[in-house]
Structures are given as structure tokens and as C-alpha cells.
ZAMARGU-4260 file (C-alpha; in steps of 0.2 Angstrom, whole numbers, plus 5000, padded with zeros to 4 digits):
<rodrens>
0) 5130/5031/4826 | 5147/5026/4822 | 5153/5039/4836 | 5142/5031/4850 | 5147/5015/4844
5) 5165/5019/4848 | 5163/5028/4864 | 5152/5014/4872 | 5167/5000/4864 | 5181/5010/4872
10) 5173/5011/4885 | 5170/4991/4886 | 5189/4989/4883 | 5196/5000/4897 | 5184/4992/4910
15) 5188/4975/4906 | 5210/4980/4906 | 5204/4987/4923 | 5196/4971/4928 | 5212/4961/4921
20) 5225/4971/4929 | 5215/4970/4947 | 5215/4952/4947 | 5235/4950/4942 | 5240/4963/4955
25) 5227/4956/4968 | 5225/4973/4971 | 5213/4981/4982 | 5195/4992/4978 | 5201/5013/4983
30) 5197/5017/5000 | 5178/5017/5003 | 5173/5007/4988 | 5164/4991/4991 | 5170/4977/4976
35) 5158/4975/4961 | 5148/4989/4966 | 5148/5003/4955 | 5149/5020/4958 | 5132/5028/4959
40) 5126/5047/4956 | 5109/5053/4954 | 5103/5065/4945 | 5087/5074/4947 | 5082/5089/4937
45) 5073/5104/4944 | 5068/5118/4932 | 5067/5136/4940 | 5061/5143/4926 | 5041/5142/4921
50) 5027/5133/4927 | 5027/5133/4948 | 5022/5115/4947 | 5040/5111/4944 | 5043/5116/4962
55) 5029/5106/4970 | 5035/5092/4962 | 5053/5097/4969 | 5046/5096/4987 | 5039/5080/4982
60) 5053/5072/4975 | 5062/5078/4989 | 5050/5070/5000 | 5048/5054/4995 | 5067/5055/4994
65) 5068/5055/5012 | 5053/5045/5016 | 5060/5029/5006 | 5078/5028/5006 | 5088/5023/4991
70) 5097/5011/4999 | 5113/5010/4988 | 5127/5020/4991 | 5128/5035/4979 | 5133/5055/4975
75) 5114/5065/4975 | 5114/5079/4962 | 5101/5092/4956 | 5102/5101/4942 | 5093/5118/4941
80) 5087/5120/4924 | 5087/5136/4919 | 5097/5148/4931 | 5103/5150/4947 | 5092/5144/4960
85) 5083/5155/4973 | 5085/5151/4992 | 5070/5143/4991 | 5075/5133/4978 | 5089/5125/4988
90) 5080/5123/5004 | 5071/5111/4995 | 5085/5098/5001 | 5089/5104/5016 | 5098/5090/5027
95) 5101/5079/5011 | 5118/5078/5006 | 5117/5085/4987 | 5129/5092/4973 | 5123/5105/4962
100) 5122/5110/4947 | 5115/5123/4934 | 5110/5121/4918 | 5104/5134/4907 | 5086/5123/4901
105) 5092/5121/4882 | 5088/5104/4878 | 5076/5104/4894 | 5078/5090/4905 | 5088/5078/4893
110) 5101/5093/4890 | 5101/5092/4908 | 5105/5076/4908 | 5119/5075/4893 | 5128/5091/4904
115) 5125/5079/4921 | 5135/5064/4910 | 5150/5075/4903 | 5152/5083/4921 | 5149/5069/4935
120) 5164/5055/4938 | 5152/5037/4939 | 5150/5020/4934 | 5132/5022/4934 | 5120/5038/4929
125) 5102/5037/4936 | 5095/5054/4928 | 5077/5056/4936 | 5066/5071/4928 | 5056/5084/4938
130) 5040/5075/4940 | 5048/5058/4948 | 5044/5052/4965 | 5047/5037/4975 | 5031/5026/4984
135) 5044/5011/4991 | 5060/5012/5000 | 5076/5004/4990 | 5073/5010/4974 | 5091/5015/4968
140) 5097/4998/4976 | 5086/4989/4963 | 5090/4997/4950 | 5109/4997/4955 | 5107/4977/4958
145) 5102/4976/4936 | 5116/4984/4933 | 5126/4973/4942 | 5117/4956/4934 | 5116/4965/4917
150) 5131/4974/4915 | 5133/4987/4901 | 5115/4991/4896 | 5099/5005/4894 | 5089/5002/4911
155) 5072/5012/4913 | 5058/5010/4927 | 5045/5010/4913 | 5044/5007/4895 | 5031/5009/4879
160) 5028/5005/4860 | 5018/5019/4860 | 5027/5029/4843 | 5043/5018/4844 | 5047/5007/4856
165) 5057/5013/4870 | 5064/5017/4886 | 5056/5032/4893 | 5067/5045/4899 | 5057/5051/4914
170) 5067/5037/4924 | 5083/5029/4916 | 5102/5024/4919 | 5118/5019/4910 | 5136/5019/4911
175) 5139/5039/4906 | 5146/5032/4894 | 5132/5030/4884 | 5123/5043/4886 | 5139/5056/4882
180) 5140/5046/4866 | 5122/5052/4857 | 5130/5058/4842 | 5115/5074/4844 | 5118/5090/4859
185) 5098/5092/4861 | 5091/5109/4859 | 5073/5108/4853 | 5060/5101/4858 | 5057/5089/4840
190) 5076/5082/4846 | 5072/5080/4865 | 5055/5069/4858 | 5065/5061/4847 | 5077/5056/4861
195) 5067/5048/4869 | 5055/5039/4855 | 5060/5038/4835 | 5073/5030/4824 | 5085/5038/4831
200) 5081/5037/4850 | 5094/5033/4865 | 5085/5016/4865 | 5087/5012/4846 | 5106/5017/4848
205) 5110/5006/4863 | 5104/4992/4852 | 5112/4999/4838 | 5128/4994/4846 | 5122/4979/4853
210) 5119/4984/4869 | 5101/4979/4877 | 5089/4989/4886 | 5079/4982/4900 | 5066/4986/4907
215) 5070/4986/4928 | 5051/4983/4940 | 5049/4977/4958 | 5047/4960/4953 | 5058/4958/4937
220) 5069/4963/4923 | 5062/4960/4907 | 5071/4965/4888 | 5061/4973/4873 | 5048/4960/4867
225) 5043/4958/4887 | 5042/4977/4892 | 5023/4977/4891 | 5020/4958/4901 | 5023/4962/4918
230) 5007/4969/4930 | 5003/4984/4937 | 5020/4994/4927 | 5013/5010/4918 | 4999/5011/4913
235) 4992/4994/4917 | 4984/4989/4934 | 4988/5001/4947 | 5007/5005/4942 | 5013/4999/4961
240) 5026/4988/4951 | 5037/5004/4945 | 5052/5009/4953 | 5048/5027/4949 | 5033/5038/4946
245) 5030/5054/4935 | 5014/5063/4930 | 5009/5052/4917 | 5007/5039/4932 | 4995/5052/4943
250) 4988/5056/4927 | 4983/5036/4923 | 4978/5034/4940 | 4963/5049/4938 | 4956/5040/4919
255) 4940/5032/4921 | 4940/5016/4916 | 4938/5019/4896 | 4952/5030/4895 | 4964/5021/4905
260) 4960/5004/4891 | 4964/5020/4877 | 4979/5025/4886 | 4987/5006/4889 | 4984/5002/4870
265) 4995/5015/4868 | 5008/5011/4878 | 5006/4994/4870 | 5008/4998/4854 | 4998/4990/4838
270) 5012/4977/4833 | 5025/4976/4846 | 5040/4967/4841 | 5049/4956/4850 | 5068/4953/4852
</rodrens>
């Protein structure tokens, strides 16, 4: 903790020196960079190793990529969990300018994602895992737009008090930052879990530094003791209000109407806490 607390304070100083020494000089945003916008890079995981759903779900993402634009200016990258690709792994996005990357699955996606951090120059890390898709164009621009209002901060698309409240890591984005400075490299599958939800998640050390963690929908950006108010977010209503979907979106969408009450208690928690 005291690690990621320094990281994320170092990082805090040199952006605001950068900010101070700017507006002395009057000087002028590098060639191609549009002032107070942040430079974007997302980051989409594709595991080529196990089940074949992951390359359906590729095709998906890939699809919905194209079909709703992001509409924010940004680097694409994939990273192929697990190996090198096959040609048919690539061709996945062909006509999309993409970087990419190979990871060797330890840590499974949020390995993928830590790697992705240390590697790729940004202001801003969107890291997307293999199930996400897209239903509604200017996705990455509303999500870029929170950062810009928020500033330094954990942003996810969806949010639960289900074990601990948190962020969930299907769909979430920080200043790198951040997410280099979880003081754990996750192997197993008890630390990816824990990651995500526990005492010691990503969530739970953003606050720890006093960082806040919002939660980003089409119609609002809410903080912890609000992540479960708005409509039609996961698992509640029919989840059109999320920026991004996964599997545990399709899955909600199939309950009858008894499991899906089971499944949003969940997600609601038994005493969520606000603040």
C-alpha cells in the first residue's frame, strides 16, 4: 500500500509541474495533441489459448468496435493471452489500426492488463477483457469525458457490493499510474479474484490513497454509495445504461424473472455503504 501510494503521489506532482511549467512558458500542446485531452490507449484482451469462445467473443468485440465508433481519439491494442496468435487470430481486426501485444496468460486478463500498463505510453488506460462488446457508438468518448471532469480516479462501466464493493474489472480505466502501482504481480486465480473484489482489491487501494472510484453510465457518473441508483446498469432493468457489456450481461438478460431479483440482490449487496 505505501508503494501505490507513492506511485500514484509522484505521479500527481509531475503532472501538475507539467501543468505549471505550460502555462509560464505559454507553450504549445506536441504536434497532434488536442489540449486537455488526454492520451487514450485501449486495451482489449484476447486469450488464444482454451476455450473457442474467446475467439467468438473476439469477432464480437471486434464487431461492435466497428459498428459504434469510439469517438475519442486513441492507440487500439490487443493483447494475446497466452502465445503468439494464429493468422486467424489477427484477422480478427483486419482494417482496424491496432498494436499488438503477447502475454503469456499468467495472471489471466488482469496480468494482461498490469503488462499492458508497464509497456504502453498514456494518460489514460481503458483495459477491456475478452467478453466486452459495445451496443452504442461513443463509448470511449464518455468515458474519456469522466476523466477529463474527474481527474485522477478508478472509472469502471459497471459496479457491485456483491463480496466487496467494487469496480469490476471486465470494463475499467485509470492513469497507468495506478494500476502499475498494485503492490501484487497476479499469478493465480485467488489474486486475480482478489483484484477485483476483497480488502485488498484495485478499488479498495484507489481509496486507500484517497483517490475516488466512480462509476461511468450513459446518463451519469455516480461514486461508491450511488453505484447501485442508477437504472437499467448491470444487473437491473435491461443493462442499456452500461457503456460496456460482458457475459455476465447476456447471461442477466437470459434469467427468468426470479433469478434475475437473486442475481441484482447480489450485485446490491446486504448493507451497502455509502461514502
Amino acid at each position: 500500500m505505501i508503494r501505490h501510494k507513492l506511485e500514484v503521489t509522484k505521479r500527481s506532482i509531475r503532472r501538475a509541474r507539467a501543468e505549471r511549467a505550460a502555462s509560464t512558458a505559454g507553450s504549445t500542446p506536441a504536434q497532434g495533441a488536442e489540449v486537455g485531452k488526454p492520451r487514450v490507449a485501449v486495451v482489449y484482451v484476447y486469450p488464444v489459448v482454451g476455450d473457442s469462445e474467446n475467439d467468438i467473443s473476439a469477432r464480437r468485440f471486434a464487431a461492435t468496435y466497428r459498428e459504434f465508433p469510439p469517438m475519442e481519439s486513441h492507440s487500439l491494442h490487443v493483447v494475446f493471452n497466452g502465445g503468439a496468435p494464429a493468422a486467424e487470430n489477427v484477422a480478427v481486426f483486419d482494417g482496424l489500426q491496432v498494436q499488438f501485444h503477447e502475454h503469456d496468460n499468467v495472471g489471466w486478463d488482469i496480468g494482461a492488463f498490469q503488462m499492458a500498463a508497464r509497456v504502453i505510453s498514456c494518460d489514460l488506460i481503458v483495459c477491456l477483457g475478452a467478453n466486452s462488446h459495445f451496443t452504442r457508438a461513443g463509448w470511449l468518448g464518455r468515458m474519456a469525458a469522466a476523466a477529463r471532469i474527474h481527474g485522477d480516479a478508478l472509472y469502471g462501466a459497471s459496479a457491485s457490493y456483491e463480496r466487496d464493493p467494487h469496480i469490476r474489472t471486465t470494463a475499467f480505466w485509470c492513469d497507468p499510474t495506478i494500476l502499475r502501482a498494485y503492490p501484487i504481480r497476479v499469478r493465480t486465480h485467488e489474486e486475480r479474484y482478489a483484484f477485483e473484489a476483497s480488502a485488498s482489491s484495485l478499488t479498495r487501494l484507489t481509496e486507500h490513497v484517497g483517490l475516488e472510484c466512480w462509476l461511468v453510465t450513459w446518463s451519469g457518473e455516480y461514486l461508491k454509495g450511488d453505484w447501485r441508483t442508477p437504472a437499467d446498469t448491470f444487473r437491473r432493468g435491461d443493462q442499456s445504461n452500461a457503456l460496456v457489456r460482458d457475459r455476465y450481461f447476456d447471461l442477466f438478460d437470459a434469467m427468468d424473472d426470479e433469478t434475475k431479483a437473486l442475481h441484482a440482490s447480489m450485485a446490491d449487496g446486504s448493507q451497502p455503504q455509502r461514502g
